[in-house]
C-alpha positions as CSV (number, residue, x, y, z in Angstrom):
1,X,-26.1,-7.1,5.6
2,X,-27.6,-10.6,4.4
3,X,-30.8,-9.6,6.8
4,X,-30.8,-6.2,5.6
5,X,-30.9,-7.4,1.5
6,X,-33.2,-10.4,2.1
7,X,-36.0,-8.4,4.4
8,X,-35.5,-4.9,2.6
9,X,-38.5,-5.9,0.3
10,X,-40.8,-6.5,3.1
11,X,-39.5,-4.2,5.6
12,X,-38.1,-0.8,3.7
13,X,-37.4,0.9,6.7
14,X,-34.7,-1.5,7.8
15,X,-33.1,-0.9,4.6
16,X,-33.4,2.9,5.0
17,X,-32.5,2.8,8.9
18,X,-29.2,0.0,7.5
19,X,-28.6,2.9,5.0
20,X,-28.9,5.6,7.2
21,X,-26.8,4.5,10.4
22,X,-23.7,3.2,8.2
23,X,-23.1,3.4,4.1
24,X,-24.5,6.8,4.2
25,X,-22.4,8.7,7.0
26,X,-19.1,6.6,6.0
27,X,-19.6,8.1,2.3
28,X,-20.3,11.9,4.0
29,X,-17.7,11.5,6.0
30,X,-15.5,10.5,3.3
31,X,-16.5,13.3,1.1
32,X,-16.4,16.0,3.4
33,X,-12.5,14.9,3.6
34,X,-12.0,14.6,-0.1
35,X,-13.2,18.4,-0.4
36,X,-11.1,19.6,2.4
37,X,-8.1,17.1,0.9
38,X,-8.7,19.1,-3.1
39,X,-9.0,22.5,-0.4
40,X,-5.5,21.8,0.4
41,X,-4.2,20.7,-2.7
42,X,-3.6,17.3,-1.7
43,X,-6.4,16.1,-4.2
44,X,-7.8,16.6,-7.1
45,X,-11.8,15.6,-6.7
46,X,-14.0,17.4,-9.1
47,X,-17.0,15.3,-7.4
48,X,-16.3,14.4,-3.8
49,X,-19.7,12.7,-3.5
50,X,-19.0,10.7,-6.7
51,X,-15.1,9.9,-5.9
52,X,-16.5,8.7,-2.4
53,X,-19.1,7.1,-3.2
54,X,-16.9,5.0,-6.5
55,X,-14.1,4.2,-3.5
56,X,-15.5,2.5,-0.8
57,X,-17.5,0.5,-3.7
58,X,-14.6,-0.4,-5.0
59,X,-12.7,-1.3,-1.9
60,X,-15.3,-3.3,0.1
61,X,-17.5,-4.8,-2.8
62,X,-15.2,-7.4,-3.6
63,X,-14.9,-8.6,0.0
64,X,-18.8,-8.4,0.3
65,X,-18.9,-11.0,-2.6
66,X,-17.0,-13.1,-1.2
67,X,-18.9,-13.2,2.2
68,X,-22.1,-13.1,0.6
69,X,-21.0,-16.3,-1.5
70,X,-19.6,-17.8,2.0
71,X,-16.4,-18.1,0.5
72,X,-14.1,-20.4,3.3
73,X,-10.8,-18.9,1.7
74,X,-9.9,-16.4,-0.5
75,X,-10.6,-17.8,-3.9
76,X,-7.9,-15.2,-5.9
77,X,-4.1,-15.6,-7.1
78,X,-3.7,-12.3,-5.4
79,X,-3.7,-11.0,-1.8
80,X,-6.5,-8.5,-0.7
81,X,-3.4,-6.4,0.6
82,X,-2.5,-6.3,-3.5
83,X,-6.5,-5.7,-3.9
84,X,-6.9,-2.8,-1.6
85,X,-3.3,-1.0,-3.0
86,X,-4.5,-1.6,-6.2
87,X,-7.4,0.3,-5.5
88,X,-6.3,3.3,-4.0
89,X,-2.9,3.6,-6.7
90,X,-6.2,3.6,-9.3
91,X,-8.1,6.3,-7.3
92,X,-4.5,8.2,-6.7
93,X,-4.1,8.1,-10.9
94,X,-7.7,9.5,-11.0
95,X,-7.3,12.1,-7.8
96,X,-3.9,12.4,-7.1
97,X,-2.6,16.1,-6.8
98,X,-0.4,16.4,-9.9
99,X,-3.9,16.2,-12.0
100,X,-5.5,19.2,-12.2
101,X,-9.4,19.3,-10.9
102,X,-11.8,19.6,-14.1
103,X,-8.9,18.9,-16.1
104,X,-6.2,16.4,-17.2
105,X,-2.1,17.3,-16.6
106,X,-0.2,16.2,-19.6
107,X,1.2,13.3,-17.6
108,X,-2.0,11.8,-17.3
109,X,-3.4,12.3,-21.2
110,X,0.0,10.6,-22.5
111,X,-0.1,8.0,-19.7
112,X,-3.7,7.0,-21.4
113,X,-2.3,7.0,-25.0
114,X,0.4,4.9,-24.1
């Protein structure tokens, strides 16, 4: 990854072959569930590419930081098990199957006033 961002100026087709032979399949692959998931009303995804996309973000960029910044331990009060479930009880609140796709249950619009 650290070879990838420091040589991408120079050498754009590492960059492109980097993106191409992991971040990009991962996020298909991911998508392609999300739609089947929303297909079987597990989900609610109005944008599987966006939802994807916004999830593994959010899940690996904070562990990327902290290897990028060659972190020796992990400098939070909280464990990345709390992180990570964090994460996915946010993207559940967001995709979960009690909200309606393209719209928002009444659960969820007084959960937001509260």
């Amino acid at each position: 990854y650290r070879l990838v961002m420091s040589e991408g100026e120079r050498h754009p087709e590492l960059g492109q072959s980097f993106w191409d032979s992991g971040p990009r399949p991962t996020a298909r692959a991911f998508s392609t569930y999300l739609r089947l998931a929303t297909d079987r009303g597990e989900l609610a995804v109005d944008n599987p590419d966006i939802a994807a996309s916004q999830f593994i973000v959010m899940i690996k960029g904070l562990s990327v930081d902290i290897a990028l910044g060659n972190l020796q331990s992990w400098p939070f009060s909280f464990s990345m098990d709390d992180y990570v479930d964090s994460c996915v009880e946010m993207f559940m609140r967001a995709h979960g199957p009690e909200r309606k796709s393209g719209t928002q249950t009444e659960t969820h619009r007084s959960a937001e006033l509260a």
